[in-house]
C-alpha positions as CSV (number, residue, x, y, z in Angstrom):
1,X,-16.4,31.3,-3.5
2,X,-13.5,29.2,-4.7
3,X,-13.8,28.1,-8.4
4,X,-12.0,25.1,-9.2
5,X,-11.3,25.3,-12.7
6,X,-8.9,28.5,-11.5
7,X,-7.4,26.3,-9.3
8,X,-6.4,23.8,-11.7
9,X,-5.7,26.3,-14.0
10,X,-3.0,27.9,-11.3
11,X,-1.7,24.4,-10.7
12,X,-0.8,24.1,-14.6
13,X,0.9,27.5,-14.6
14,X,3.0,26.5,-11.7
15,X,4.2,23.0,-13.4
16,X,5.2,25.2,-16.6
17,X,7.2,27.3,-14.6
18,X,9.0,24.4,-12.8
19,X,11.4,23.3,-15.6
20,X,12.1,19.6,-12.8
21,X,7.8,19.4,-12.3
22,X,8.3,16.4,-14.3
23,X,11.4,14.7,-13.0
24,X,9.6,15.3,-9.2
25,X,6.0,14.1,-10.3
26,X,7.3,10.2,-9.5
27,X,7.3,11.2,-5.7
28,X,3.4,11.6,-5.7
29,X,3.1,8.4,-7.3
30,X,0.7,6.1,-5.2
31,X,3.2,3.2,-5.9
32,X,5.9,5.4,-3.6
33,X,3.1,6.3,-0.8
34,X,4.0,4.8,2.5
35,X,0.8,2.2,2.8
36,X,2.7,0.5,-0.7
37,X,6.0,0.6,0.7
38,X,5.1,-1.4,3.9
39,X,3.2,-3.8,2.3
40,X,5.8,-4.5,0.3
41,X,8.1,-4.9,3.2
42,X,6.4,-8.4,4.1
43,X,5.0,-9.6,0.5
44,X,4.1,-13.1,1.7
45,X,2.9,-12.1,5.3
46,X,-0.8,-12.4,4.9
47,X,-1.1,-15.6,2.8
48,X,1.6,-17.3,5.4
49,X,-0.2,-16.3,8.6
50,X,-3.3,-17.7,6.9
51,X,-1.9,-20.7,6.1
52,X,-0.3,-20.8,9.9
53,X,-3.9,-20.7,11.3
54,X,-5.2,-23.3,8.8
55,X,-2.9,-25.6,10.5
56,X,-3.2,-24.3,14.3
57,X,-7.0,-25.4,13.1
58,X,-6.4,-28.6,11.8
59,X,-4.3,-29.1,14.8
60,X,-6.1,-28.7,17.4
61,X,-9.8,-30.4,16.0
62,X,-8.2,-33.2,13.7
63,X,-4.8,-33.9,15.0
64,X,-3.4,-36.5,17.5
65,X,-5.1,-36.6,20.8
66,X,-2.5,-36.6,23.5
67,X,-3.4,-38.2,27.0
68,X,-1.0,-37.9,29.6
């Protein structure tokens, strides 16, 4: 059976032998992940495309009625 407490214990061993583990440990840093990068691609994407069906709404119950 695996026992955790080893396994951290081996993961510790291997960061005090890596004399860059802590100039590398920003790259596993949920900020860099790939979901946080794209969504910071677009920041105001979500609140403008609400906004843009807000008015679609407004539009199309409240607005001007157009007879041809």
């Amino acid at each position: 059976m695996i026992d955790p407490a080893k396994l951290i214990d081996k993961a510790k061993q291997a960061n005090r032998k890596d004399p860059w583990a802590k100039r590398e440990a920003w790259r596993s840093h949920p900020s860099f992940s790939k979901l946080a990068q794209l969504r910071g691609m677009f920041p105001g994407f979500g609140i403008a495309s609400g906004l843009f069906a807000v008015y679609l709404a407004y539009d199309h119950f409240a607005g001007p009625q157009r007879k041809h």
